[in-house]
C-alpha positions as CSV (number, residue, x, y, z in Angstrom):
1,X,29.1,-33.3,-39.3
2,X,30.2,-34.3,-42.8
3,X,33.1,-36.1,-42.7
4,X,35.9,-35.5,-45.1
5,X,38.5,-37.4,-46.6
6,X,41.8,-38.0,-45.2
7,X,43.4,-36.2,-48.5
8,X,40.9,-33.4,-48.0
9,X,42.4,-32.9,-44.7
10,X,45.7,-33.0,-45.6
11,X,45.1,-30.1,-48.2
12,X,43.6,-28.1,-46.0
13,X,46.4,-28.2,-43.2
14,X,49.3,-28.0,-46.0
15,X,47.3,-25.3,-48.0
16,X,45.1,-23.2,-46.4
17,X,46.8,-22.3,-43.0
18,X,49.7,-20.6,-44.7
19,X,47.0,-17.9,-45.8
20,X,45.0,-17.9,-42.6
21,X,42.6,-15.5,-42.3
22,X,42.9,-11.9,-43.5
23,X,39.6,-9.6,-42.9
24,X,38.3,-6.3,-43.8
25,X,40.6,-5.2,-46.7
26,X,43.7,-3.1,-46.7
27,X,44.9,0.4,-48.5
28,X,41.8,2.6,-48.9
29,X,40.5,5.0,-46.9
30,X,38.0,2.8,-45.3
31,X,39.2,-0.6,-44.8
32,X,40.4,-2.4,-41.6
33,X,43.8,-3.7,-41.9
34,X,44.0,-8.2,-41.7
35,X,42.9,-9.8,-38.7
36,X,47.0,-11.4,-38.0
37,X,45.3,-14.7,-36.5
38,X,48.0,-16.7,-35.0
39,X,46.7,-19.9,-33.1
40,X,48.6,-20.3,-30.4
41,X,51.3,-23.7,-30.3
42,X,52.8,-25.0,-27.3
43,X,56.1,-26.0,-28.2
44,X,57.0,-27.5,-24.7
45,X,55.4,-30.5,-25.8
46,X,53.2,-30.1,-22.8
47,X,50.1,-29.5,-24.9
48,X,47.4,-31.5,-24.1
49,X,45.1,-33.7,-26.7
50,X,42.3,-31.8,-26.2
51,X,43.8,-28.3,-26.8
52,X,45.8,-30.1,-29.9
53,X,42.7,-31.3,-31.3
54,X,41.1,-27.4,-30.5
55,X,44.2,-26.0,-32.2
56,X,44.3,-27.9,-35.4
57,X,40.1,-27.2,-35.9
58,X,40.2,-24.2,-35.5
59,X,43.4,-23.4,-37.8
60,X,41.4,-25.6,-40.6
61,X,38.7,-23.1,-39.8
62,X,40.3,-20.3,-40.3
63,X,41.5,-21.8,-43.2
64,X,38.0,-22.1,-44.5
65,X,36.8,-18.9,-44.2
66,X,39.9,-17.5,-46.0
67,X,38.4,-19.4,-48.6
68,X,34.7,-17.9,-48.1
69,X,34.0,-22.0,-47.3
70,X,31.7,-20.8,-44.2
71,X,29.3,-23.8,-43.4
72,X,32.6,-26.2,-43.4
73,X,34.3,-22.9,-41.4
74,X,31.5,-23.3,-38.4
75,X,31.8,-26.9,-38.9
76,X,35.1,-27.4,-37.6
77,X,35.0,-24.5,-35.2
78,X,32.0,-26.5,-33.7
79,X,35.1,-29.4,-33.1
80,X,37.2,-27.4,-32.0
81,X,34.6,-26.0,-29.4
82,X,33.6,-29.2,-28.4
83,X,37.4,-30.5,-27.9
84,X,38.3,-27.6,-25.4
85,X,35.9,-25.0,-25.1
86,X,38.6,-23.1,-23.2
87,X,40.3,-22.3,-26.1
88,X,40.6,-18.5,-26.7
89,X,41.7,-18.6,-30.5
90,X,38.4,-20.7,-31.8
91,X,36.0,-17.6,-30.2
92,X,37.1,-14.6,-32.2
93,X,37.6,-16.9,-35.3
94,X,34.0,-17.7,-34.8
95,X,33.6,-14.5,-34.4
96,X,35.4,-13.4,-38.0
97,X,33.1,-15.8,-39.3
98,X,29.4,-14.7,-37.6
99,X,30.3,-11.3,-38.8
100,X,30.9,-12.5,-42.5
101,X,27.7,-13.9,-42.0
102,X,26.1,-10.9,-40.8
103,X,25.0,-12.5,-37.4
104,X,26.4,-9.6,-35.5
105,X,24.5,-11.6,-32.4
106,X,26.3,-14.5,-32.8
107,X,29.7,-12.6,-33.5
108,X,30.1,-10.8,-31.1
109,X,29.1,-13.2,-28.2
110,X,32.3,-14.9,-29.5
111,X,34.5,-12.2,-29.4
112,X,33.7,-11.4,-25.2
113,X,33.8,-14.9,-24.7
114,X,37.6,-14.4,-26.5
115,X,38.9,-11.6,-24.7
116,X,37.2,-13.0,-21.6
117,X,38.7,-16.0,-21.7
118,X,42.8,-14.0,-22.9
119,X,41.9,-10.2,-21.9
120,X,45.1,-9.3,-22.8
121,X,45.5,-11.2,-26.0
122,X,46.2,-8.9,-28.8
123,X,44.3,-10.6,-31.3
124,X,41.3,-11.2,-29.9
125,X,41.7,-7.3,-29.1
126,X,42.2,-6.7,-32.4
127,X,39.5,-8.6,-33.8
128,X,36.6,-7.8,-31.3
129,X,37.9,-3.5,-32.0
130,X,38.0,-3.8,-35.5
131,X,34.5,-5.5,-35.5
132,X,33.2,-2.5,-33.6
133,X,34.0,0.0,-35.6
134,X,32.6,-1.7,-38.5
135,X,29.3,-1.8,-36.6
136,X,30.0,2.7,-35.6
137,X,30.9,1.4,-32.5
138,X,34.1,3.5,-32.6
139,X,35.1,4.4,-29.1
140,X,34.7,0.7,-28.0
141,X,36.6,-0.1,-30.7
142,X,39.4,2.1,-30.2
143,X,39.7,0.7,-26.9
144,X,39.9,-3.0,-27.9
145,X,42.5,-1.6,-30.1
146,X,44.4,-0.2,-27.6
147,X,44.7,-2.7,-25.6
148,X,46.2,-5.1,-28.3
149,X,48.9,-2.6,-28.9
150,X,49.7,-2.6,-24.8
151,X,50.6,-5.8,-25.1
152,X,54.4,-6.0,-24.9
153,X,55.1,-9.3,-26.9
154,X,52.6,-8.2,-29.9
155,X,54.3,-8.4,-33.0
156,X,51.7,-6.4,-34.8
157,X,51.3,-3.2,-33.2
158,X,51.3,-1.4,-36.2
159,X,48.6,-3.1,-37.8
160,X,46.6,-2.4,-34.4
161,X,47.4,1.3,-34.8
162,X,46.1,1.7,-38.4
163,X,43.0,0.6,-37.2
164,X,42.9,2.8,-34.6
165,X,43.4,5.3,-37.0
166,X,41.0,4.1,-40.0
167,X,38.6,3.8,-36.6
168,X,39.3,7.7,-35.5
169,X,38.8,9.0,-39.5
170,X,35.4,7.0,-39.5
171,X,33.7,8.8,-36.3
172,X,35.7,12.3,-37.8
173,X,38.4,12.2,-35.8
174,X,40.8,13.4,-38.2
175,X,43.7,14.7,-35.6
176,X,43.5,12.0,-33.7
177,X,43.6,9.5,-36.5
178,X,46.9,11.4,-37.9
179,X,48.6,10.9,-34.5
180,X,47.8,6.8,-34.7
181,X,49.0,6.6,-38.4
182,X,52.2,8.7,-37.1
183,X,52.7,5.9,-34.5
184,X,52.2,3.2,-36.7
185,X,55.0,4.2,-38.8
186,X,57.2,4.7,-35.7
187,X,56.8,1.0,-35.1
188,X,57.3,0.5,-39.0
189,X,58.4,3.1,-41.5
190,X,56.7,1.2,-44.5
191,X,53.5,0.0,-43.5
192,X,52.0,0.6,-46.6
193,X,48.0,1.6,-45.4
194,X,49.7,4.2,-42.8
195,X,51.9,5.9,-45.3
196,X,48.6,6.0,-47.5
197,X,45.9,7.7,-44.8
198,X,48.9,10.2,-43.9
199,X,49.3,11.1,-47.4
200,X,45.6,11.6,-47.9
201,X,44.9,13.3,-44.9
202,X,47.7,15.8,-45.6
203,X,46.4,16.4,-49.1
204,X,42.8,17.1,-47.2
205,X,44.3,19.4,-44.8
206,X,46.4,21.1,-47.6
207,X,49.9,20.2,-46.8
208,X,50.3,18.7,-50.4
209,X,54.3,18.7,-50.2
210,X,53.9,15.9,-46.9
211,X,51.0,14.2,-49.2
212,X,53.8,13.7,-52.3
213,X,56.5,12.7,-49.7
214,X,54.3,10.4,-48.1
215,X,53.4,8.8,-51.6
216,X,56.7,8.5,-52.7
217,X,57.7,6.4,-49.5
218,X,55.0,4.4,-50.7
219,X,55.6,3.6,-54.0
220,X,59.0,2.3,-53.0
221,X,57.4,-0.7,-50.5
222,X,54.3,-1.2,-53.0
223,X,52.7,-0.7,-55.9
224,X,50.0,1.5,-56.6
225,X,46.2,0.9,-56.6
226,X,43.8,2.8,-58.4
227,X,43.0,5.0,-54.9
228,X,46.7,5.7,-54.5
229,X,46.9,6.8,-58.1
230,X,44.5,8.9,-58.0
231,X,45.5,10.9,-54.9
232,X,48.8,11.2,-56.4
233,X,47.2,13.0,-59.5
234,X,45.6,15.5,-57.7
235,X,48.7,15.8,-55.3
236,X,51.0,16.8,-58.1
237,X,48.4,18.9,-59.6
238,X,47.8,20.5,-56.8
239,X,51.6,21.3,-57.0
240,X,51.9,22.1,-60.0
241,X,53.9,19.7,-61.2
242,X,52.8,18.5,-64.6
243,X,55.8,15.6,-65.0
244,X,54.6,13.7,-61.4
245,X,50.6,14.0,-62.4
246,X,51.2,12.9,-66.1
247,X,53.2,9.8,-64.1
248,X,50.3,8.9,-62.3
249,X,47.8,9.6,-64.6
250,X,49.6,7.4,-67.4
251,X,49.7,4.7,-64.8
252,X,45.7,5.2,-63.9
253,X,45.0,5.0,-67.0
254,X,46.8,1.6,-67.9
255,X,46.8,-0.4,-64.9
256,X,42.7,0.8,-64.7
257,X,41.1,2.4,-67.1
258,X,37.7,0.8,-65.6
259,X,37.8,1.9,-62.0
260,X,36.1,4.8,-60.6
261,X,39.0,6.8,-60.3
262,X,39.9,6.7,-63.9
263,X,36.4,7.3,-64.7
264,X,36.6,11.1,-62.1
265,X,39.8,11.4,-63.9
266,X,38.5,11.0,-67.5
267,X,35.7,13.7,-66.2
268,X,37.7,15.7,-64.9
269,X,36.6,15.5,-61.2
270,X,39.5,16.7,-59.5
């Protein structure tokens, strides 16, 4: 390996783990929800070198692929590896990164050897379920999914359920995908992509009064993208009311007038 400067180092640690790694998108219809690494500390001070040195390579990279950096990602995962190969964390980053790379081979070797090594971490479940269903490995997926939200001490169950959800709408699984977005919000009444899915699967199932209340929840917690817009134009038009779709569509229009939604607007394509 390369090696880098001490400076180089230091920006990396100081800079890029505050961003970690986020993974798949967020807020349309069919993107995953962030990955919510969290490498795990020991804060007893019983941590040994070896599982230090694992940590701290494998938060730089994580820290590298948030940046797209993937050769200097592998790099220090490869450290990290090497230092304790035990280490659950450094798999399903590895993982994250295979799959950018579209070495689904490689990827997902490292995500069974991360829930192998921590079945009942919910990260690694996450992970390894939302990489299925990118591949139409759904049920799997779903599973893995599952299991991450079973886990008592997870502080991101509702990031889990959303992609249980996203999961369930991309094998057809509308109802059941409603009842994960439902619990989602239980957990917390302003995730932003759960609010979103509700509201478009009500509009699609023709419930257009639950669509506009679930939009309006959401514009108080976020703004709007151009998908969001554009469902709440059709909402409103839907309902007739010609104040809330000349809102949205003034706001299309402005914030972009170059997506494709502006463009099905401008057309008419409602």
């Amino acid at each position: 390996m390369t090696r880098k400067s001490t400076a180089v180092r230091k920006v990396a640690l100081g800079a890029m783990l505050a961003a970690l790694v986020h993974i798949y998108g967020c807020a349309g219809s069919g993107g995953l929800t962030d990955s919510g690494i969290q490498p795990t500390t020991d804060t007893s001070g019983n941590e040994s070198n070896a599982r230090n040195r694992a940590r701290i390579h494998t938060e730089l990279a994580a820290g590298y692929y948030d940046l797209r950096n993937l050769g200097v990602a592998l790099e220090e995962v490869s450290i990290a590896q090497q230092a304790d190969p035990s280490y659950p964390t450094v798999y399903y980053v590895a993982g994250l990164i295979y799959a950018a790379l579209n070495d689904d081979r490689r990827a997902e070797e490292n995500f069974r050897r991360s829930v192998s090594l921590s079945p009942t971490d919910p990260d690694a479940n996450n992970n390894y379920g939302m990489f299925l269903c990118q591949r139409k490995r759904e049920d799997e997926g779903i599973k893995y999914l599952l299991t991450a939200v079973q886990n008592p001490l997870y502080q991101g169950r509702e990031r889990s359920l959303v992609n249980a959800g996203i999961c369930s709408r991309l094998k057809g699984d509308n109802s059941g995908a409603q009842k994960f977005f439902q619990q989602a919000i239980a957990v917390r009444p302003n995730q932003p992509q759960a609010l979103y899915q509700l509201a478009d699967l009500s509009f699609l199932s023709g419930d257009f009064a639950a669509a506009q209340g679930y939009l309006r929840r959401l514009a108080q917690v976020t703004s709007g993208t151009a998908e969001v817009l554009w469902l709440g134009v059709r909402v409103e038009r839907k309902l007739g009311n010609t104040l809330g779709e000349a809102s949205y569509t003034q706001q299309l229009r402005k914030n972009f007038p170059d997506s494709k939604e502006a463009v099905a607007l401008q057309a008419g394509q409602f």
